[in-house]
Structure formats: structure tokens, C-alpha cells
C-alpha positions as CSV (number, residue, x, y, z in Angstrom):
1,X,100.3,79.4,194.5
2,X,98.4,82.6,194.2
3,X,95.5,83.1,191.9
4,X,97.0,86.1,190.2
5,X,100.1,83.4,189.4
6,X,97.9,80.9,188.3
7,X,96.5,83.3,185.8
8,X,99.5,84.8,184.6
9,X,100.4,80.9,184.0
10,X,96.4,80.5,182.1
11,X,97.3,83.2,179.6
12,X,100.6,81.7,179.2
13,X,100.2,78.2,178.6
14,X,96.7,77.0,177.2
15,X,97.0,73.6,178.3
16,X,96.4,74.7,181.8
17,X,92.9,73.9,182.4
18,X,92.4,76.3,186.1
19,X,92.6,79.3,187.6
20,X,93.2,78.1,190.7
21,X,94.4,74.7,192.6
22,X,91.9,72.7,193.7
23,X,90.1,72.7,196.9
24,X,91.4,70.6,199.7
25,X,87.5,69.0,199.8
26,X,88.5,68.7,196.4
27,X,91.4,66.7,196.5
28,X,90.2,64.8,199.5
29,X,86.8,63.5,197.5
30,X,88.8,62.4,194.6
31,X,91.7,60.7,197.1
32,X,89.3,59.1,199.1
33,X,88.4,56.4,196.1
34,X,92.1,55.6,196.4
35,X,92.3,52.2,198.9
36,X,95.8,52.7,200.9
37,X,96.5,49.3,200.5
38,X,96.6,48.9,197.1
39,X,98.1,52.2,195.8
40,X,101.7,51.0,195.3
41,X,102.3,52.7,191.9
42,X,100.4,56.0,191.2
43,X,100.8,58.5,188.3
44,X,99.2,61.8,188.2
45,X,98.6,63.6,184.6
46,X,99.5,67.8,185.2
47,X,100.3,67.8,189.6
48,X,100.9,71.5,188.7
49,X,101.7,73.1,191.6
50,X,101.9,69.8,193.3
51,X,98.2,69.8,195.7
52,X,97.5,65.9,195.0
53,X,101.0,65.3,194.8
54,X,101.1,66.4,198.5
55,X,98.5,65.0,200.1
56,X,99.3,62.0,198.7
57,X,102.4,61.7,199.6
58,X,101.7,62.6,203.2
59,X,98.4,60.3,203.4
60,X,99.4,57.1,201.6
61,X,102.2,55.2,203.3
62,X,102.6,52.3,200.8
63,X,103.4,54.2,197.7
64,X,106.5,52.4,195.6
65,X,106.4,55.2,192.7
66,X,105.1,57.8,192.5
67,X,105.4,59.2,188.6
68,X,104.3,62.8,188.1
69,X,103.7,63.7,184.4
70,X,103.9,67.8,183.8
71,X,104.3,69.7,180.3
72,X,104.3,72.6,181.6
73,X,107.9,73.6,182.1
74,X,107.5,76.2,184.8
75,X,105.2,73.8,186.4
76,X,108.1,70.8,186.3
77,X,110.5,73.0,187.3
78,X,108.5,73.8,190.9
79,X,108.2,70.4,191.4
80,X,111.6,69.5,190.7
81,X,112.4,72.6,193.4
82,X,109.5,71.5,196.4
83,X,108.8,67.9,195.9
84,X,111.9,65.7,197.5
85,X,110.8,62.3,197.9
86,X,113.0,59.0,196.9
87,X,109.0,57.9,195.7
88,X,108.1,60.6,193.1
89,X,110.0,61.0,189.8
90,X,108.7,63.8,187.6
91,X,109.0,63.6,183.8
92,X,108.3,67.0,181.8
93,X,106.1,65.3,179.3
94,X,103.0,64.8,178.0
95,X,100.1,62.5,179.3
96,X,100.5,61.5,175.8
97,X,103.4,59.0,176.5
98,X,102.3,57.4,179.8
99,X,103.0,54.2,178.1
100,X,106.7,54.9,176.5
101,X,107.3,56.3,180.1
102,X,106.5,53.3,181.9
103,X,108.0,51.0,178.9
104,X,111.4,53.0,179.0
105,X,111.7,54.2,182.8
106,X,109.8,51.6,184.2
107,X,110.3,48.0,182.1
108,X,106.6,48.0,181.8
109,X,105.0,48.2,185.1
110,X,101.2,48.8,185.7
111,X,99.7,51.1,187.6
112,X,96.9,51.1,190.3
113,X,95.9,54.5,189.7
114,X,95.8,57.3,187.5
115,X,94.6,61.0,188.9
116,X,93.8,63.6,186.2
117,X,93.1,67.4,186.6
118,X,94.1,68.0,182.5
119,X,91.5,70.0,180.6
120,X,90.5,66.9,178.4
121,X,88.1,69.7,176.7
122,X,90.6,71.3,175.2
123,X,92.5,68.5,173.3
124,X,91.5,67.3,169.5
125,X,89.6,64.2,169.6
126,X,92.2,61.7,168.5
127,X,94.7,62.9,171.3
128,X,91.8,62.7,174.0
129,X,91.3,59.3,172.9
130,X,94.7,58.6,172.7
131,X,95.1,59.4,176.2
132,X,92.3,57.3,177.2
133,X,93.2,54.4,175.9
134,X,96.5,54.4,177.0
135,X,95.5,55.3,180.3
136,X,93.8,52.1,180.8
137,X,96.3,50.3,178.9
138,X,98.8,51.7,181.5
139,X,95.9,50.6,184.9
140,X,96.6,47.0,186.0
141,X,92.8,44.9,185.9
142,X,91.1,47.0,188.4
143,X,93.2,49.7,188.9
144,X,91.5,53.1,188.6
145,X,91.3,56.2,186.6
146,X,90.4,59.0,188.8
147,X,89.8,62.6,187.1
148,X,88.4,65.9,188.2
149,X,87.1,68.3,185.4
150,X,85.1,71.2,185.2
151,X,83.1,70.2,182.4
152,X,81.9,66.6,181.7
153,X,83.2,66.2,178.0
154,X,85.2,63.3,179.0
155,X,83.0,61.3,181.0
156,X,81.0,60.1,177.6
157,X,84.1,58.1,176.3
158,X,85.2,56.7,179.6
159,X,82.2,54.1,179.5
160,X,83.1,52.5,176.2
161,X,86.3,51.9,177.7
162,X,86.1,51.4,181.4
163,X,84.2,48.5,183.0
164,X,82.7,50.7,185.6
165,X,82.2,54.3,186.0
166,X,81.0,56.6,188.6
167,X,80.8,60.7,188.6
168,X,80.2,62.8,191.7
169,X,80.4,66.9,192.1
170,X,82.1,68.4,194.6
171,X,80.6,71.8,195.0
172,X,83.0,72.8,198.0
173,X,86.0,73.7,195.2
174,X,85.9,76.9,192.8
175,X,84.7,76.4,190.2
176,X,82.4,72.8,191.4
177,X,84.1,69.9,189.9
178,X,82.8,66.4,188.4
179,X,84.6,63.5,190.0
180,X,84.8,60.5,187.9
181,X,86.0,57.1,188.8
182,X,87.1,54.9,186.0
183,X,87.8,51.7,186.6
184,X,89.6,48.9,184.4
């Protein structure tokens, strides 16, 4: 998608945390802490325009599900258009209800990972923490929260709640993101 899209979609919705998609260094750091082997059910928290969502799908062979969480409604309604795969299913939600997604759509499975581009800055505190705790409600043990973020607001709550965490940068995306990898 174009940047002057991107921003048209900014002003619009202020949930959207970029101006532009990220990087393919960037999405190739964060993917690169996924192992192939194990990522047999993966959600992604606001694909967007559907970067990750692609690479993904064209890197990692052993995907079962493949659940893409969008509020944005223009957003969900690309996806619905581009992304045909028997895998993915794409819910027009909130990161919010990960948990009554997988209760209701998905008779409670666990996940192995989690990948996260949503401005966690910009939430209230209770619904940030909200989302983190379900997230790692929602990992299997040792299954992986994976998020990119412009600023590192998040990161301070992740080690309360994850047994191990790790941040990188990637400097090769616009603006430089921190990498984190969270992990249950």
C-alpha cells in the first residue's frame, strides 16, 4: 500500500500505529524467531495490509491456522479481498478477545505464536494489560509473543509476565523498530 494511503488511513483510524508497512528486514528479523517446525497455529494482532501475513504464509509450510485479528474495517476488508488461503481466517475484532476467539471458533486451542505490530502506546493501561495477559493465556508453555513497536512502552510489562524476554532493533525499517520476544 502506498504511504499517502497509509496516512490517509493514520488520520482516519487512531488505532493504526504506522505510517507505513514494515520493512521486509523488518518482518524477516521478527519471523526469524519463529522455528518452522513448531509454528502450527499462529495469530497475528492488526496484519493490516497483510506484510507478515504473507511472508508467512509463503515461508512456513506447517501452518494448521492461521487467525488474523484486524479492527480496522477497511483493513479486514483487504484481507478478506487478497488473502485466499484454506489456513488463514480473519476475524474483524479486537486483540481484546483473542481468548473468546479461540474459545468460540476454535474449542480452546493454544497457540505457538503471537506477532504484534498494534500501537500498545496508545491503549489505556487496563486494556494494554488486558491484552497481555490474555496473550499469554492464549501461548501454549513455550509458545512465543513476538511484537515490533516503535517505542518500548510495552516491553516493561512483558517481564512480569513472560518467563523470558529478549528486545533487538532493527534499524533497516522506517521508522527503526524494537523487536521483542516474549516467551511463556
Amino acid at each position: 500500500m502506498k504511504r499517502p494511503v497509509m496516512i490517509k488511513y493514520l488520520l482516519k483510524d487512531p488505532d493504526i500505529g504506522a505510517l507505513a508497512a514494515t520493512s521486509i528486514f523488518g518482518v524477516q528479523h521478527v519471523c526469524s524467531k519463529i522455528n518452522p517446525d513448531d509454528a502450527k497455529v499462529i495469530v497475528e494482532y492488526g496484519p493490516g495490509t497483510g506484510v507478515f501475513t504473507n511472508y508467512i504464509l509463503k515461508n512456513f509450510n506447517h501452518i494448521e491456522k492461521f487467525i488474523l485479528i484486524e479492527k480496522n474495517k477497511d483493513f479486514y476488508n483487504l484481507l478478506k479481498k487478497t488473502i485466499v488461503d484454506k489456513r488463514v481466517c480473519i476475524f474483524n475484532d479486537s486483540a481484546e478477545n483473542i481468548l473468546d476467539i479461540l474459545h468460540h471458533h476454535y474449542r480452546k486451542t493454544k497457540v505457538n505464536y503471537i506477532i504484534s505490530g498494534i500501537p500498545f502506546s496508545y491503549f489505556d493501561e487496563s486494556v494494554r494489560l488486558r491484552i497481555l495477559i490474555d496473550t499469554r493465556e492464549a501461548l501454549v508453555e513455550s509458545g512465543k509473543f513476538l511484537i515490533y513497536q516503535y517505542r518500548r512502552l510495552i516491553y516493561k510489562y512483558l517481564s512480569e509476565l513472560f518467563s523470558h524476554v529478549t528486545y533487538e532493533r532493527e534499524i533497516r525499517n522506517f521508522p527503526p523498530l524494537f523487536i521483542c520476544e516474549a516467551i511463556k
